[in-house]
N, C-alpha and C positions, 0 to 999 in steps of 0.2 A: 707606089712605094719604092724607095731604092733599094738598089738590090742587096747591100749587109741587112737591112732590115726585115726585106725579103725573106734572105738564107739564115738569118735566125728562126724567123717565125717557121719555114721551113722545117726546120731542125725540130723544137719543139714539139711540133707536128707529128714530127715520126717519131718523136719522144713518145709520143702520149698513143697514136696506134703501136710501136712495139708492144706495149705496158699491157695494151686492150689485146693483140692478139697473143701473147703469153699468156694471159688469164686465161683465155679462154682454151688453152691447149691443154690448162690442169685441170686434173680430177678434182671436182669440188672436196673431196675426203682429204685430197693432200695438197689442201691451199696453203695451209698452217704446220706442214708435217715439217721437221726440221731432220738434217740428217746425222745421224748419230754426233754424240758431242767429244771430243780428244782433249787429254790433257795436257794442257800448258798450247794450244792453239787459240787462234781468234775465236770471238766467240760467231756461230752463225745461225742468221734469222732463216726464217721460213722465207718461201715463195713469196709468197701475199705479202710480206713485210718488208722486203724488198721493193716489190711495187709500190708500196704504198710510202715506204722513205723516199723512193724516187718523184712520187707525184710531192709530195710535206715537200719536197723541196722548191718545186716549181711553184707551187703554191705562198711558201715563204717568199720568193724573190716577188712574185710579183704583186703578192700582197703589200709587197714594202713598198717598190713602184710605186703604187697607186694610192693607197694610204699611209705611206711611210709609216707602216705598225712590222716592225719583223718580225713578227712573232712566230714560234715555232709551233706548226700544228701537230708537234705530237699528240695531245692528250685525246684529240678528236679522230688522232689514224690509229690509233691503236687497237687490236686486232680483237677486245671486246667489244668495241664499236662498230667496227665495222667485218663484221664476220662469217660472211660468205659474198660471191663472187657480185652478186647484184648490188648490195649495197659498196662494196669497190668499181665497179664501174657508175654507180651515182657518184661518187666522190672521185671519179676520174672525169665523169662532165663536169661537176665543180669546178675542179681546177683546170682544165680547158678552158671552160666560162672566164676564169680569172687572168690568164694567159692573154685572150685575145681581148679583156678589158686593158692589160696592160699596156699591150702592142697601138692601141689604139690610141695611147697618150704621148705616140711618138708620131713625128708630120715626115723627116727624113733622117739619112743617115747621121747629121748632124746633131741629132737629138743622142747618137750615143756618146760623143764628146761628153756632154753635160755630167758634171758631178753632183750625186746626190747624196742627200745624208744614210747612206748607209748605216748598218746595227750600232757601226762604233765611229767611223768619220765618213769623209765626203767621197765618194766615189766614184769614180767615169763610168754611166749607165753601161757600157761595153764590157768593162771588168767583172762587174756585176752577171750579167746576162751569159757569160763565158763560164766564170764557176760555178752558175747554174744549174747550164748545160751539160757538165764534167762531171759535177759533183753528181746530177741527179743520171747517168748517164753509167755511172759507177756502179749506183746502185741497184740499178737497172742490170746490167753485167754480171752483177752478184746472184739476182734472181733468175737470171738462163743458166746461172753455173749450179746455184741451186736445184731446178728442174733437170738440169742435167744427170745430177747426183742421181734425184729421187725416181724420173721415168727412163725408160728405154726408148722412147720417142726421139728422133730427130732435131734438133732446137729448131726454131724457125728462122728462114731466112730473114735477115737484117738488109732492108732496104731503104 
């Protein structure tokens, strides 16, 4: 494989073990526990719901890749659904599974050139695959600042 495609899949990669090794640093009781809510601030999600925007996203991108359907899997992440740690890491191998079907539909670096029809126009699979990465990467960011609020534990290193 060449090497951007490489250092994407790469990335993702460590996407998807931070996500695993966060989960599993929390208290199952305070997967969902949110921390006190302030007036006239952002609104902020739980632990879990964090994770689990951050995988809905990786899983949107490259759902769309592969079946060009963007669809947004909220309805199926949402934290009546999936609501404790095991069934979030079955739906964290999901979207792993979907990740390296995606990566699989590309031969070299060439292939991130290529425009695709994205949700709304055609777009350079690179462009794509970056706000992915940022976006789901964000959210990810959210859920160690949220664990941070809630435990007195260490965050885990970022590797």
């Amino acid at each position: 494989m060449d090497p951007i495609l490489t250092a994407f899949e790469q990335e993702f990669a460590k996407l998807d073990k931070r996500s695993r090794d966060l989960l599993h640093k929390l208290p199952e009781e305070k997967l969902f526990s949110k921390p006190r809510d302030i007036a006239n601030s952002i609104a902020i999600f739980s632990c879990g719901e964090y994770i689990l925007r951050s995988a809905a996203m990786v899983e949107k991108t490259f759902g769309g890749i592969t079946t060009r359907l963007w669809d947004d899997p909220f309805e199926w992440t949402l934290p009546e659904k999936l609501r404790d740690r095991d069934s979030i890491v079955q739906y964290l191998d999901e979207v792993a599974a979907t990740c390296q079907r995606g990566f699989s539909f590309f031969t070299s670096d060439e292939d991130l050139n290529r425009e695709i029809p994205a949700p709304e126009k055609l777009t350079p699979v690179i462009d794509i695959l970056l706000d992915a990465l940022t976006t789901s990467a964000h959210y990810q960011g959210r859920a160690f600042a949220v664990f941070q609020v809630l435990s007195d534990e260490k965050l885990p290193r970022l590797k």
